[in-house]
PDB file as gemmi writes it, atoms N, CA and C in Angstrom:
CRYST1    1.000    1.000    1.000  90.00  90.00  90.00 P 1                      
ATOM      1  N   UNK A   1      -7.377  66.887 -45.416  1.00  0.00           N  
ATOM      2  CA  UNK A   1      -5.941  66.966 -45.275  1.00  0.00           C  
ATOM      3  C   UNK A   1      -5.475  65.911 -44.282  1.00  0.00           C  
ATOM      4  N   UNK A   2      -4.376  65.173 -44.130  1.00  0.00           N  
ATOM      5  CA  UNK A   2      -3.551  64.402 -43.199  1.00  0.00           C  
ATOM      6  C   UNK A   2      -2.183  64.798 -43.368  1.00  0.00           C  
ATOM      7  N   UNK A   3      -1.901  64.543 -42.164  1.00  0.00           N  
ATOM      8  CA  UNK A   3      -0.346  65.037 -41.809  1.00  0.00           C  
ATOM      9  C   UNK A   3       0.137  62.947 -41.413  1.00  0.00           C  
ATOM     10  N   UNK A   4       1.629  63.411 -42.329  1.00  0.00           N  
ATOM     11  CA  UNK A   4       2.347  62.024 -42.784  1.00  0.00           C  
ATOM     12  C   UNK A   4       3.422  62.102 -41.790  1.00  0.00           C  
ATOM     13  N   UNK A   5       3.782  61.355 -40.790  1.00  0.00           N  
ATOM     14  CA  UNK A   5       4.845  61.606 -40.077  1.00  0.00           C  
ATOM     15  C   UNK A   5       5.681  60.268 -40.339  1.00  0.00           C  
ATOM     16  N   UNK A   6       6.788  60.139 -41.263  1.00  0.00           N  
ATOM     17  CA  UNK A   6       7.565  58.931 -40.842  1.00  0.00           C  
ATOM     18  C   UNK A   6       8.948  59.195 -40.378  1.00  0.00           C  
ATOM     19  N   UNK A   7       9.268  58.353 -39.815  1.00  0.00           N  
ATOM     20  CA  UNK A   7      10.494  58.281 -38.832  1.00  0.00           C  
ATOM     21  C   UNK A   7      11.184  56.577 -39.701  1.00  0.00           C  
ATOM     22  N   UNK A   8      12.210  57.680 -39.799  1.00  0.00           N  
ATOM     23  CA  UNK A   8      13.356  57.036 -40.937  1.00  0.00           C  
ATOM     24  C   UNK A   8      14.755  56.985 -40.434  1.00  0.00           C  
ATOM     25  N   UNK A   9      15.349  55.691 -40.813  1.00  0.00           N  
ATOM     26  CA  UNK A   9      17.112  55.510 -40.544  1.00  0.00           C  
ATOM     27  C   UNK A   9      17.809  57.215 -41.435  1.00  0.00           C  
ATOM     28  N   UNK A  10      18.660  57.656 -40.910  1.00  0.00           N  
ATOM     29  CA  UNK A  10      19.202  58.791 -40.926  1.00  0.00           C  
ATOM     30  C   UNK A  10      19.580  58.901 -42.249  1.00  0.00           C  
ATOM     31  N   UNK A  11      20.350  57.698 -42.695  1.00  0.00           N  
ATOM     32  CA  UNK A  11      21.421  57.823 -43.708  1.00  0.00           C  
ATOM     33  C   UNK A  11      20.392  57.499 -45.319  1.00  0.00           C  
ATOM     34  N   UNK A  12      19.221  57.312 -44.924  1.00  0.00           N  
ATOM     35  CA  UNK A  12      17.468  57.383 -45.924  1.00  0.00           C  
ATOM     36  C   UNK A  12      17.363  58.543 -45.880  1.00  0.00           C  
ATOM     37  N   UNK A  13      17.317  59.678 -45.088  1.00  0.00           N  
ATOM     38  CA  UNK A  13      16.274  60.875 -45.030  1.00  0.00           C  
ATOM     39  C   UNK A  13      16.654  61.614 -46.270  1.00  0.00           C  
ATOM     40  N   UNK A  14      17.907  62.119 -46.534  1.00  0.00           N  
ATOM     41  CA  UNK A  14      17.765  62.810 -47.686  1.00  0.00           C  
ATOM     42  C   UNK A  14      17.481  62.456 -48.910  1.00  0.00           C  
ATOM     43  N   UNK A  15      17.750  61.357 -49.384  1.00  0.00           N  
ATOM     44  CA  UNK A  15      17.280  60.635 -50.461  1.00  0.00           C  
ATOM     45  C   UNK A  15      15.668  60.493 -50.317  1.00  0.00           C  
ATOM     46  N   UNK A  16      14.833  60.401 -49.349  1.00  0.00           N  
ATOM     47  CA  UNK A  16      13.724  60.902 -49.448  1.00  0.00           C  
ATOM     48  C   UNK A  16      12.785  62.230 -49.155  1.00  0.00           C  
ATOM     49  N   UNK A  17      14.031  62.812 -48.859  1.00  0.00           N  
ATOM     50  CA  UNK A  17      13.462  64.603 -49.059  1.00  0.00           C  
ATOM     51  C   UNK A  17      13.522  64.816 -50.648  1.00  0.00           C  
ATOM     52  N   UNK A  18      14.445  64.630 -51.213  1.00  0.00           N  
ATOM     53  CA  UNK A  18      14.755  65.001 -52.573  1.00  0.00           C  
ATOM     54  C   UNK A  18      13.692  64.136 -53.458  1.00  0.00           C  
ATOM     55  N   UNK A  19      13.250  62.851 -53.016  1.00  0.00           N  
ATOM     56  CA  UNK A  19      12.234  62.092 -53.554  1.00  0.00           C  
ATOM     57  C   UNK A  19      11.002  62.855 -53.456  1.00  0.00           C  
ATOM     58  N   UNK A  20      10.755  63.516 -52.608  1.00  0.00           N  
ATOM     59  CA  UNK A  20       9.617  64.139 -52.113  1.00  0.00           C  
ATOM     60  C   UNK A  20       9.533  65.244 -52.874  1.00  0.00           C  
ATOM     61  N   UNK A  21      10.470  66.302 -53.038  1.00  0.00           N  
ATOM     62  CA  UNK A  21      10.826  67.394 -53.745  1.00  0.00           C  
ATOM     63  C   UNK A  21      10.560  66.832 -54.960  1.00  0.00           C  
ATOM     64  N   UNK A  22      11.107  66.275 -55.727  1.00  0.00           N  
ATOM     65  CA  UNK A  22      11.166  66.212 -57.225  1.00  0.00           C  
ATOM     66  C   UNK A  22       9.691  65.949 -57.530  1.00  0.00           C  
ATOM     67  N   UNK A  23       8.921  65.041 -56.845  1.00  0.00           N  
ATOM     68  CA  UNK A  23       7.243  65.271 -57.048  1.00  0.00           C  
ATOM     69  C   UNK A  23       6.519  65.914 -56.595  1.00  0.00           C  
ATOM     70  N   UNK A  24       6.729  67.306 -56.372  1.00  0.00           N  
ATOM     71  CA  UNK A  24       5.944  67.960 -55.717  1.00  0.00           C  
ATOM     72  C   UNK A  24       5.682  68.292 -54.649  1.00  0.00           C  
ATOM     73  N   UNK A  25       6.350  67.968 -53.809  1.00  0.00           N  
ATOM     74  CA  UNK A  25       6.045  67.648 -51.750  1.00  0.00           C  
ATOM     75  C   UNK A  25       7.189  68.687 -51.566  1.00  0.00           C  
ATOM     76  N   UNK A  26       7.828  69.336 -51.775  1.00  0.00           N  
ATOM     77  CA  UNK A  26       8.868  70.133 -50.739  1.00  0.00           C  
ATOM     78  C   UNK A  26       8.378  70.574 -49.699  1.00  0.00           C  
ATOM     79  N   UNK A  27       7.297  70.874 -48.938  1.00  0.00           N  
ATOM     80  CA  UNK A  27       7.234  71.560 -47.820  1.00  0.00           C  
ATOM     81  C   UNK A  27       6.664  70.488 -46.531  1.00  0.00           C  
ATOM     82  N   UNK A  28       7.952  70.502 -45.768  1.00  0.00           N  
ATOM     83  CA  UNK A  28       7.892  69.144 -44.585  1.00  0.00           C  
ATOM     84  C   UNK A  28       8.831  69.985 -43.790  1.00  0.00           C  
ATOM     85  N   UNK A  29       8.879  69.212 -42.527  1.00  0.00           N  
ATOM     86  CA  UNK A  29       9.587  70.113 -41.222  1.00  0.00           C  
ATOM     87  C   UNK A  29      10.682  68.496 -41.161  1.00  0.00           C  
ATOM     88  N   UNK A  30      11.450  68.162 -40.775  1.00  0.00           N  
ATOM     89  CA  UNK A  30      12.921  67.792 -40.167  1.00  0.00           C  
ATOM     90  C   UNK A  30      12.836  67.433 -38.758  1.00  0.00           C  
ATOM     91  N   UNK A  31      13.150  66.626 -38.116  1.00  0.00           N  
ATOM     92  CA  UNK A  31      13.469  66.123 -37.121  1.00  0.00           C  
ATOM     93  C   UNK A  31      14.793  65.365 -36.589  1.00  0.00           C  
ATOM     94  N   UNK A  32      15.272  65.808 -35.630  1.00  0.00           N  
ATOM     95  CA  UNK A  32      16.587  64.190 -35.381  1.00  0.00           C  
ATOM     96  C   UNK A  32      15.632  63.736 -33.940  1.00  0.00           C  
ATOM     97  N   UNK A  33      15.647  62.702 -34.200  1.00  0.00           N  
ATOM     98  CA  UNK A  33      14.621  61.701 -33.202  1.00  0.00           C  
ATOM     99  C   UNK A  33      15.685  60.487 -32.752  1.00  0.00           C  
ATOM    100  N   UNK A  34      14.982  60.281 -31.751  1.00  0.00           N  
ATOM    101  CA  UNK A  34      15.608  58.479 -30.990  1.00  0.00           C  
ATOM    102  C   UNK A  34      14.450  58.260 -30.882  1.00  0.00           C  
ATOM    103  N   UNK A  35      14.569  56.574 -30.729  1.00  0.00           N  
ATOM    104  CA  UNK A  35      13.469  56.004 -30.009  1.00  0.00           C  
ATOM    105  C   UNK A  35      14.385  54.135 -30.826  1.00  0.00           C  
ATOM    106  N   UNK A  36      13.092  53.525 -30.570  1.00  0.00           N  
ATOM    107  CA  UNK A  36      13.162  51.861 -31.171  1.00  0.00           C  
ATOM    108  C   UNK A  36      12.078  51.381 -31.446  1.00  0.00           C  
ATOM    109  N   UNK A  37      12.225  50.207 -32.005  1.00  0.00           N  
ATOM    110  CA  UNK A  37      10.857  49.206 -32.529  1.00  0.00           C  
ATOM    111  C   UNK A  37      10.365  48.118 -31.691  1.00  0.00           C  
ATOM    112  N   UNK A  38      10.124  47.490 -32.490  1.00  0.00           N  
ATOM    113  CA  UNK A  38       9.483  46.034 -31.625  1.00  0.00           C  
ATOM    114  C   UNK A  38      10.721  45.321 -31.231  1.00  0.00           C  
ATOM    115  N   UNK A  39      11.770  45.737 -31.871  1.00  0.00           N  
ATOM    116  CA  UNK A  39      13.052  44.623 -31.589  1.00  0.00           C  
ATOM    117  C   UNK A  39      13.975  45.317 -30.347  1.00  0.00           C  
ATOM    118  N   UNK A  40      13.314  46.542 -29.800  1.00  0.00           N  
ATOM    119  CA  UNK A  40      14.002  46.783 -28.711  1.00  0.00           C  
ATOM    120  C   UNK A  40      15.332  47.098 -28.625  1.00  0.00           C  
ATOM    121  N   UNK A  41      15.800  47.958 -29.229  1.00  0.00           N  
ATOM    122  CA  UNK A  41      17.524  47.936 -29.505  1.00  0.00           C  
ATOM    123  C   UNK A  41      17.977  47.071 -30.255  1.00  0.00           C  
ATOM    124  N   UNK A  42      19.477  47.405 -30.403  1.00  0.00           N  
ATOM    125  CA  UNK A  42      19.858  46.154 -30.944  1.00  0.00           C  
ATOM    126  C   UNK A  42      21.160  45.516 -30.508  1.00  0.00           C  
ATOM    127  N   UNK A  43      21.517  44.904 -30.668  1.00  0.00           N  
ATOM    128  CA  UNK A  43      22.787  44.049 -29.946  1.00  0.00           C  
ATOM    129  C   UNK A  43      23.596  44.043 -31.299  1.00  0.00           C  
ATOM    130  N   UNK A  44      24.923  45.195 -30.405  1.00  0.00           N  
ATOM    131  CA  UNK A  44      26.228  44.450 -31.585  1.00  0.00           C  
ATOM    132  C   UNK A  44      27.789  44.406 -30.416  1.00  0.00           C  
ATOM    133  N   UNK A  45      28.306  43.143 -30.775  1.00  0.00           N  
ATOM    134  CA  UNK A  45      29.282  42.398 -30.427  1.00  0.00           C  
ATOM    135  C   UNK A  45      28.640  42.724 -28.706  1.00  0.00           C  
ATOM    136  N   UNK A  46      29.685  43.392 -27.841  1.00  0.00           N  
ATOM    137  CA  UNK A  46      29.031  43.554 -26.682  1.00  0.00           C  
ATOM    138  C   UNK A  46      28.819  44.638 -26.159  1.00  0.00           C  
ATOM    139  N   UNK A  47      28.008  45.338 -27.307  1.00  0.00           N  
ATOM    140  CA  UNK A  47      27.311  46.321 -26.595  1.00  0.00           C  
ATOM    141  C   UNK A  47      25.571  46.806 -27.134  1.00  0.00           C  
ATOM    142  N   UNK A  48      24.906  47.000 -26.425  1.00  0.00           N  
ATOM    143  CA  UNK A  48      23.528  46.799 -26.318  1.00  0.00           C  
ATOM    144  C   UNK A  48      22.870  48.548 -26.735  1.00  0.00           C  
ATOM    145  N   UNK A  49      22.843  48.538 -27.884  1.00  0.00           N  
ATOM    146  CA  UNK A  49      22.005  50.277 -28.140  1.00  0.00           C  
ATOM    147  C   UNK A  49      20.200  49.955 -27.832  1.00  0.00           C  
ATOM    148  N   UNK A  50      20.006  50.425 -26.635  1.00  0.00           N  
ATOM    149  CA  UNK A  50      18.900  50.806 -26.414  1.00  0.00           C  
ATOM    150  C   UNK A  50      17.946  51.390 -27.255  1.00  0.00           C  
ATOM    151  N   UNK A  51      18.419  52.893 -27.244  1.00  0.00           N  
ATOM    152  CA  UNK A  51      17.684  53.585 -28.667  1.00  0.00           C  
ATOM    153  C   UNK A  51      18.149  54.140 -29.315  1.00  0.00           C  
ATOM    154  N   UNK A  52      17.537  53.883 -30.620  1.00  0.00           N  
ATOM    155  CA  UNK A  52      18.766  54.364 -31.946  1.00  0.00           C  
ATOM    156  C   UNK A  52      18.546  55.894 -32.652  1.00  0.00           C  
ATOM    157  N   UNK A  53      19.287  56.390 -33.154  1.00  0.00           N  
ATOM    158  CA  UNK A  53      19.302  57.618 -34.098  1.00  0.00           C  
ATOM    159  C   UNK A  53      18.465  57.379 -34.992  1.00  0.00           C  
ATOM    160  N   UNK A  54      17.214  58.548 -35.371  1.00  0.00           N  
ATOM    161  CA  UNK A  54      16.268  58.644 -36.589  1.00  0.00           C  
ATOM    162  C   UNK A  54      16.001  59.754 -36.754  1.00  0.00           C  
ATOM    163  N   UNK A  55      15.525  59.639 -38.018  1.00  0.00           N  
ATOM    164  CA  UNK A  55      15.321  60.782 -38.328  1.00  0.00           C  
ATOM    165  C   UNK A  55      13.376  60.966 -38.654  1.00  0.00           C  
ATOM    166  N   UNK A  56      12.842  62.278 -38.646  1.00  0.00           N  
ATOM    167  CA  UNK A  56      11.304  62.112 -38.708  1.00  0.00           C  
ATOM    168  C   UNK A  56      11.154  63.144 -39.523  1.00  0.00           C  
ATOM    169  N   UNK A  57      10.232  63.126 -40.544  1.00  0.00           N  
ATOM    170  CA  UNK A  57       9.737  63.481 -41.626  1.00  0.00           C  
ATOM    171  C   UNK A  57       8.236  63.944 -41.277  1.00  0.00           C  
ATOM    172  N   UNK A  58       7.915  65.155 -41.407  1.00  0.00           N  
ATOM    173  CA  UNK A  58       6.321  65.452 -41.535  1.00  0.00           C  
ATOM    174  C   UNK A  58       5.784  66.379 -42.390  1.00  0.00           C  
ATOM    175  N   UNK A  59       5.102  66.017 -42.984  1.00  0.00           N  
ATOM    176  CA  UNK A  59       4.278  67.049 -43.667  1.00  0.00           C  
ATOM    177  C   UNK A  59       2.896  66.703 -44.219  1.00  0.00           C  
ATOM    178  N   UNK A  60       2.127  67.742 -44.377  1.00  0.00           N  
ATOM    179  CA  UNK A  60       0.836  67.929 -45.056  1.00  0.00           C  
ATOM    180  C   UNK A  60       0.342  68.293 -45.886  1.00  0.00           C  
ATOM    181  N   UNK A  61      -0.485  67.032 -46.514  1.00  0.00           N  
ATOM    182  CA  UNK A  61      -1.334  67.245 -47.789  1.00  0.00           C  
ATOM    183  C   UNK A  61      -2.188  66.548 -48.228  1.00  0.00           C  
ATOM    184  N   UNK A  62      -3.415  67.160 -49.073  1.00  0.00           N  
ATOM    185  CA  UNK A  62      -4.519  66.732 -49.455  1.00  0.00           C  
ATOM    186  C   UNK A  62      -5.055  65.371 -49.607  1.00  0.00           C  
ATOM    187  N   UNK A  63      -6.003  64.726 -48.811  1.00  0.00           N  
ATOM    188  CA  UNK A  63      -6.012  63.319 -49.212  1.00  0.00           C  
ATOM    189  C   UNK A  63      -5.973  62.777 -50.208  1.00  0.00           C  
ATOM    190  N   UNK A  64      -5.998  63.508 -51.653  1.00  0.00           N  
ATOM    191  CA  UNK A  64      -5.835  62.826 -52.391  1.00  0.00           C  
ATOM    192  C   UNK A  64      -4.385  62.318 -53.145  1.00  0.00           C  
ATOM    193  N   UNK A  65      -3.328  62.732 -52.182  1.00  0.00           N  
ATOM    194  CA  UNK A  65      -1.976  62.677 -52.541  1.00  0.00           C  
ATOM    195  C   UNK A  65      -1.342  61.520 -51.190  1.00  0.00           C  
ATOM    196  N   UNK A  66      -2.149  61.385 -50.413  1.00  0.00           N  
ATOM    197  CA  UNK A  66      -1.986  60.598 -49.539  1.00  0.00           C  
ATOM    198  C   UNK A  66      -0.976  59.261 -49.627  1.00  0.00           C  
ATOM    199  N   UNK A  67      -1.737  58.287 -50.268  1.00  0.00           N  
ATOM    200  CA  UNK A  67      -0.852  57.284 -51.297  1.00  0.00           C  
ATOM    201  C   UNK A  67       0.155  57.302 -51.990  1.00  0.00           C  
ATOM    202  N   UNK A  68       0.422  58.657 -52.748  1.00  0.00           N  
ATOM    203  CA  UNK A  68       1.373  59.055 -53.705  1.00  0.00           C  
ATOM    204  C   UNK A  68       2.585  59.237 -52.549  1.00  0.00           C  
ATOM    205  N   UNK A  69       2.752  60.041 -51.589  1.00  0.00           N  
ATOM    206  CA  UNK A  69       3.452  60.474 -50.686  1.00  0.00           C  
ATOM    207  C   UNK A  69       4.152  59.364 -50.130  1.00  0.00           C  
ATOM    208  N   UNK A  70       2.590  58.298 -49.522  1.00  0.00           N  
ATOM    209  CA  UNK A  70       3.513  56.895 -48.673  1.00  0.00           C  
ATOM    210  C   UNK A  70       4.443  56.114 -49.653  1.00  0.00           C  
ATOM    211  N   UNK A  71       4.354  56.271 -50.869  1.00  0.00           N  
ATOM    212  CA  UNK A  71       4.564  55.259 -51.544  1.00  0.00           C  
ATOM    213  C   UNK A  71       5.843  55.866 -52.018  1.00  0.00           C  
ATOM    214  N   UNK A  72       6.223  57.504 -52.309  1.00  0.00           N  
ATOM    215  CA  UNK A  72       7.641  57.895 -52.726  1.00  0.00           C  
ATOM    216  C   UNK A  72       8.158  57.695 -51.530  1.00  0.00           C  
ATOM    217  N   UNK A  73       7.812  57.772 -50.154  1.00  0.00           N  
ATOM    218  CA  UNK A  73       8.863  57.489 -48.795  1.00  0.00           C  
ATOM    219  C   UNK A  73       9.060  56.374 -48.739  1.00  0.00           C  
ATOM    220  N   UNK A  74       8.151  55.195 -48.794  1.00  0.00           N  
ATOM    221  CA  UNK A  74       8.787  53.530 -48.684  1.00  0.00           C  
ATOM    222  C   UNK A  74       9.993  53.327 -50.077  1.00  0.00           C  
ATOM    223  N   UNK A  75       9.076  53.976 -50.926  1.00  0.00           N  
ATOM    224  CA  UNK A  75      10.254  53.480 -51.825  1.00  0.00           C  
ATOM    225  C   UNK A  75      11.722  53.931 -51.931  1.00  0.00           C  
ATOM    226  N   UNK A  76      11.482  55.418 -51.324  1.00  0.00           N  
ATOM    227  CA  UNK A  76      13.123  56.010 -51.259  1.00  0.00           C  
ATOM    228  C   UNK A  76      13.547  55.655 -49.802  1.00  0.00           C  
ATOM    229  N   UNK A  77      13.121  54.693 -49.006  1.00  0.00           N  
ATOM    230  CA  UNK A  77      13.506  54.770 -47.872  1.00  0.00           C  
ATOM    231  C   UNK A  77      13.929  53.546 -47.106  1.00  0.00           C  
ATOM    232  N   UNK A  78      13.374  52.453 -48.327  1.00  0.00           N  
ATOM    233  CA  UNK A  78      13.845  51.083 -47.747  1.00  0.00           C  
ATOM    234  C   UNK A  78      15.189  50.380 -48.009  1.00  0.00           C  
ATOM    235  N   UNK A  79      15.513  49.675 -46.967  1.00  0.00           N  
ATOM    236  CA  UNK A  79      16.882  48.984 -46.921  1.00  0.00           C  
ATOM    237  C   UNK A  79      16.787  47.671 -46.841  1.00  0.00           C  
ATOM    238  N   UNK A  80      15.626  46.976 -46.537  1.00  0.00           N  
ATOM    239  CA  UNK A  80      15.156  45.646 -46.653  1.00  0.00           C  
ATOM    240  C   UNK A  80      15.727  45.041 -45.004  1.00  0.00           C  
ATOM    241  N   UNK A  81      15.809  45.797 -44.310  1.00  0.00           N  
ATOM    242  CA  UNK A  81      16.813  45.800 -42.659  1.00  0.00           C  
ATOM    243  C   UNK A  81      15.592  46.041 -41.626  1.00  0.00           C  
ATOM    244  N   UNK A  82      15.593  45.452 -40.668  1.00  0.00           N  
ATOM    245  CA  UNK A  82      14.712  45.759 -39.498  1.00  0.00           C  
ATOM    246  C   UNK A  82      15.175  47.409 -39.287  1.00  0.00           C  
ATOM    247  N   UNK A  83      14.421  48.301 -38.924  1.00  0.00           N  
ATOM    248  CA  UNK A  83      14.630  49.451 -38.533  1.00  0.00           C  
ATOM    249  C   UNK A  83      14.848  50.558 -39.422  1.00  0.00           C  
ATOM    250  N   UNK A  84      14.030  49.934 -40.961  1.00  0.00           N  
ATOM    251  CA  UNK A  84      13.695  50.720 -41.999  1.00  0.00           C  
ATOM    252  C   UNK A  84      12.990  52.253 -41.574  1.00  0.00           C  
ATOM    253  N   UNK A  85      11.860  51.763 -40.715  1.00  0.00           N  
ATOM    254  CA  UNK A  85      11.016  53.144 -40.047  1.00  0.00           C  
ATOM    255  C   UNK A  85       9.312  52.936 -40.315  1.00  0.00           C  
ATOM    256  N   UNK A  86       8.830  53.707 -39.789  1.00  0.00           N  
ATOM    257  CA  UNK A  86       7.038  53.975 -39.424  1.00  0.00           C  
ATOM    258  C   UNK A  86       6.795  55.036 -40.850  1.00  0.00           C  
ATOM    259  N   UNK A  87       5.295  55.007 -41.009  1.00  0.00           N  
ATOM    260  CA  UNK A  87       4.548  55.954 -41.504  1.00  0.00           C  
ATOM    261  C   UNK A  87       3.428  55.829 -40.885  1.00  0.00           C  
ATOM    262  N   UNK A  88       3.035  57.275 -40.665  1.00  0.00           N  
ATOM    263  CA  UNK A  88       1.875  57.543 -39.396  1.00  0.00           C  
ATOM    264  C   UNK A  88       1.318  58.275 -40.296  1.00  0.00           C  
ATOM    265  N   UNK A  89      -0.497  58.342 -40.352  1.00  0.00           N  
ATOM    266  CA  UNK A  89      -0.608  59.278 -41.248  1.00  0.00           C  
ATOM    267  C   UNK A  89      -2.195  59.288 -40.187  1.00  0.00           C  
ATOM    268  N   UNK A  90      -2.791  61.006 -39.816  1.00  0.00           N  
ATOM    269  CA  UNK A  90      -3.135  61.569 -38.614  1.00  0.00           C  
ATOM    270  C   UNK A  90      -3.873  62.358 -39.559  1.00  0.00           C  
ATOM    271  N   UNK A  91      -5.419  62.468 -39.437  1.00  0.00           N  
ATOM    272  CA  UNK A  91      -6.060  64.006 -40.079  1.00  0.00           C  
ATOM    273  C   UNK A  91      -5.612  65.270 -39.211  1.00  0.00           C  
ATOM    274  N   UNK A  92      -5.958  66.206 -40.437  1.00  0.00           N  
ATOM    275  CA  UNK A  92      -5.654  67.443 -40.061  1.00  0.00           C  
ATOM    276  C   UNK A  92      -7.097  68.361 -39.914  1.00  0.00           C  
ATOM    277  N   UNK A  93      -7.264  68.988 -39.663  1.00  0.00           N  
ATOM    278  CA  UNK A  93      -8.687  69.508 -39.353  1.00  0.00           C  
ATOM    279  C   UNK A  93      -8.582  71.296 -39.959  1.00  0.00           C  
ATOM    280  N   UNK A  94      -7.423  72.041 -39.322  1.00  0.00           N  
ATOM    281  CA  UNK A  94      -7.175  72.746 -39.971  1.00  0.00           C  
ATOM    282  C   UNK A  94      -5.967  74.044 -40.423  1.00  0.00           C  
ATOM    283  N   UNK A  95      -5.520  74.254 -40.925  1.00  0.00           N  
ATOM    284  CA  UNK A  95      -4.450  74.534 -41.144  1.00  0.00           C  
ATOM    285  C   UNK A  95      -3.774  76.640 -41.555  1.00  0.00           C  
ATOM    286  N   UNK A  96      -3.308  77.103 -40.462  1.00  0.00           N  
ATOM    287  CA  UNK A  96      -3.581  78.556 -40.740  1.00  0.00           C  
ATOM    288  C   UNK A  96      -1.561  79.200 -40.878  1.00  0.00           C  
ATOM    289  N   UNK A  97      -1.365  79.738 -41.916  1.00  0.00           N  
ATOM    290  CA  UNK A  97      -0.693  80.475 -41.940  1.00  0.00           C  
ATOM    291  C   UNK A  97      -0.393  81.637 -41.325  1.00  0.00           C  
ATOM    292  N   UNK A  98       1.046  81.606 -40.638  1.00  0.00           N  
ATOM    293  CA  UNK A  98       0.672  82.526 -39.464  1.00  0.00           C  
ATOM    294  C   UNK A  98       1.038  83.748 -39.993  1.00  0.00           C  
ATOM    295  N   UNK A  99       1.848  84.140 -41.184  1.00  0.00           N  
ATOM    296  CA  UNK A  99       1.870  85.560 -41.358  1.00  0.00           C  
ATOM    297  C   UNK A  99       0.581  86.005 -42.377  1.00  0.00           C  
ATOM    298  N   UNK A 100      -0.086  85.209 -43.349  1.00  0.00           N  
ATOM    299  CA  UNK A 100      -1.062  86.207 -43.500  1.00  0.00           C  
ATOM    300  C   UNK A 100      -2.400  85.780 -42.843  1.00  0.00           C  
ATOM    301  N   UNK A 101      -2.437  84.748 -42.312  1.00  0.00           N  
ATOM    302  CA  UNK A 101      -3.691  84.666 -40.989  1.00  0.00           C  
ATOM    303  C   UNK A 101      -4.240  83.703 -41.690  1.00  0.00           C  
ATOM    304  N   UNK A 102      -4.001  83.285 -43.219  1.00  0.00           N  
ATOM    305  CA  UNK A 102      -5.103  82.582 -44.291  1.00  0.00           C  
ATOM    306  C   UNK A 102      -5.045  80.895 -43.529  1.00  0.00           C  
ATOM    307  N   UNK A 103      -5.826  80.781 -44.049  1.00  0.00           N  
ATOM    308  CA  UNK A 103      -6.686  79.514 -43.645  1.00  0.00           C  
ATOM    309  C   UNK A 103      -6.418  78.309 -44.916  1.00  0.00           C  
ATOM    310  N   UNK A 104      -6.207  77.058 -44.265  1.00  0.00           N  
ATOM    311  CA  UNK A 104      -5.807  76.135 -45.618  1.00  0.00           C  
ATOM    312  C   UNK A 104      -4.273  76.246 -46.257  1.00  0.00           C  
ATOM    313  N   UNK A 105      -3.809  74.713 -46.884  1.00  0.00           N  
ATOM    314  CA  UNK A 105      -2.674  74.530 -46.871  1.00  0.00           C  
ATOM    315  C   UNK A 105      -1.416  75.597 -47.988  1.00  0.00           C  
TER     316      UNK A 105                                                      
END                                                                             
């Protein structure tokens, strides 16, 4: 198992929840996040945004969907713009449901 965390421009996220949904992925947790990239804020007219509004996406599933997953988020998620967003993808070791105690995703 790996857990997919990307951190996405805001006005992307739902268009790639629903991307995610329609193939199979509905179950991910939501985030509103700040932070920045390599470009450090950004400069408009005269004023300087430090760190910007994002949004973060996570969820988990089987390595063999791994690829399938990165590849519906880049594609529903790009703007061709610096500050498109990350995909982090982290093993999972193991995974327990807390109301019936079961074990696995």
């Amino acid at each position: 198992m790996q857990m997919i965390r990307a951190i996405l421009r805001p006005e992307t996220t739902d268009k790639t929840v629903r991307a995610l949904d329609k193939e199979g992925f509905p179950a991910l947790t939501k985030f509103d996040v700040t932070g920045r990239g390599k470009q450090k804020g950004i400069q408009h007219e005269d004023f300087f945004y430090d760190e910007l509004p994002k949004k973060m996406i996570m969820l988990v599933v089987d390595d063999d969907n791994v690829d399938d997953v990165i590849n519906i988020i880049t594609d529903s998620a790009v703007t061709g713009n610096f500050g498109d967003g990350k995909v982090f993808v982290s093993p999972v070791d193991e995974v327990y449901t807390v109301r019936t105690r079961s074990k696995g995703i």
